[in-house]
C-alpha positions as CSV (number, residue, x, y, z in Angstrom):
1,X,-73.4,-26.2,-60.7
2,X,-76.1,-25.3,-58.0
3,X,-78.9,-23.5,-58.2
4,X,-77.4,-20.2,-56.8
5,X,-75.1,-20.3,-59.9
6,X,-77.7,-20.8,-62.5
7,X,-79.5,-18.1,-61.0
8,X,-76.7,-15.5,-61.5
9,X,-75.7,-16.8,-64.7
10,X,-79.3,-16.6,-65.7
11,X,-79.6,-13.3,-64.4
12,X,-76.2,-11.9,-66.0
13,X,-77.1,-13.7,-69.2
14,X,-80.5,-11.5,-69.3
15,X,-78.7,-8.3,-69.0
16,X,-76.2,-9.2,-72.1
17,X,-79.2,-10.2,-74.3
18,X,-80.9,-7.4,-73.5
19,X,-77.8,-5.4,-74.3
20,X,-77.6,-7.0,-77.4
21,X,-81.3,-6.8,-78.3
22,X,-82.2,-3.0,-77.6
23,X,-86.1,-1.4,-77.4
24,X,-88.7,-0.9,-75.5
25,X,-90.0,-4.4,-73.6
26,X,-93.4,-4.2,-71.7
27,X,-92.0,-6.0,-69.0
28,X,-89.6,-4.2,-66.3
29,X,-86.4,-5.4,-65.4
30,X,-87.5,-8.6,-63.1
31,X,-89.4,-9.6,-66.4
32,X,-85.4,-9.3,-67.8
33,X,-84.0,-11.4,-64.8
34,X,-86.8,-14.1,-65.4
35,X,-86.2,-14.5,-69.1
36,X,-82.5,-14.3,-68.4
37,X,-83.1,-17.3,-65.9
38,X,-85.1,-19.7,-68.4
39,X,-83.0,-18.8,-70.9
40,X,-79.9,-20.0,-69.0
41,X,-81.8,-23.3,-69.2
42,X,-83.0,-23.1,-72.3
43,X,-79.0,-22.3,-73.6
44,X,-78.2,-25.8,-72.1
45,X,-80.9,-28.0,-73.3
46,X,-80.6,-27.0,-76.6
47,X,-77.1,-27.2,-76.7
48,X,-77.0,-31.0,-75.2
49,X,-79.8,-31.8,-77.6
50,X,-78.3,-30.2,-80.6
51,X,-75.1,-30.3,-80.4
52,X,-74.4,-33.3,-78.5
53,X,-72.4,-31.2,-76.2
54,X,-72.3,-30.5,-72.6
55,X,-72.9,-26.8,-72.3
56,X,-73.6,-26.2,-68.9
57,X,-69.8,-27.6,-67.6
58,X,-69.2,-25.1,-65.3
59,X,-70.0,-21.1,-63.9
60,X,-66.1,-20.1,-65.5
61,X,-66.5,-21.7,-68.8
62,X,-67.2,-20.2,-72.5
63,X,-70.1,-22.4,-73.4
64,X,-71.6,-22.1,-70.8
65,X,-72.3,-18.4,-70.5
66,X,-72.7,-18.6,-74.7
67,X,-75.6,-21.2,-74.3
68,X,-76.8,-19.1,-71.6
69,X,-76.7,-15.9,-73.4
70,X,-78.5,-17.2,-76.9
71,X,-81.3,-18.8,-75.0
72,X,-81.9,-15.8,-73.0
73,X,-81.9,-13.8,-76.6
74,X,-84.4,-16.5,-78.2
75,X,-86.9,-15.7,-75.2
76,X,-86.3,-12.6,-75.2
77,X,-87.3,-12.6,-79.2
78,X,-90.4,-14.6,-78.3
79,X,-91.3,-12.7,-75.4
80,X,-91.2,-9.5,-77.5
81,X,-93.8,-11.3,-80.2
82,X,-96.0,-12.5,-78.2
83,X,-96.3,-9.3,-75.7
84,X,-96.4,-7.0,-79.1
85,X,-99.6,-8.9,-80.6
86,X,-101.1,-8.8,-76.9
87,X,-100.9,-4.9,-77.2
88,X,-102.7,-4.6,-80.3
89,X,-105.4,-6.5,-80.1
């Protein structure tokens, strides 16, 4: 896949974790696309490295957008902790 493809993937894959993780986020939406980026990346690393699978086989396919979509959630998570304790210090 290119580079164009991650980036929409990424950027799709931010929107559904942020679907699926509701609240208030100190960061706007390009904060969202960002995660949602990384998080594409992160989806496939963890999944070769865990799994022993390749999860980034193609834009169409299932484990792709899943990897995608559970990294984005797990920065998304992170982000939220770390940008909370900033806040109330």
């Amino acid at each position: 896949m290119g580079i164009i493809a991650w980036i929409i993937i990424g950027l799709l894959a931010g929107l559904i974790a942020k679907a699926l993780m509701p609240g208030k986020d100190p960061g706007g939406i390009i904060i969202t696309m960002l995660i949602g980026i990384a998080g594409g990346l992160l989806g496939g690393w963890l999944g070769k490295v865990i799994f022993g699978v390749d999860s980034i086989d193609g834009f169409f396919e299932l484990s792709t957008w899943i990897a995608a979509i559970v990294g984005s959630m797990i920065l998304l998570a992170l982000y939220r902790v770390i940008s909370g304790n900033r806040r109330h210090a």
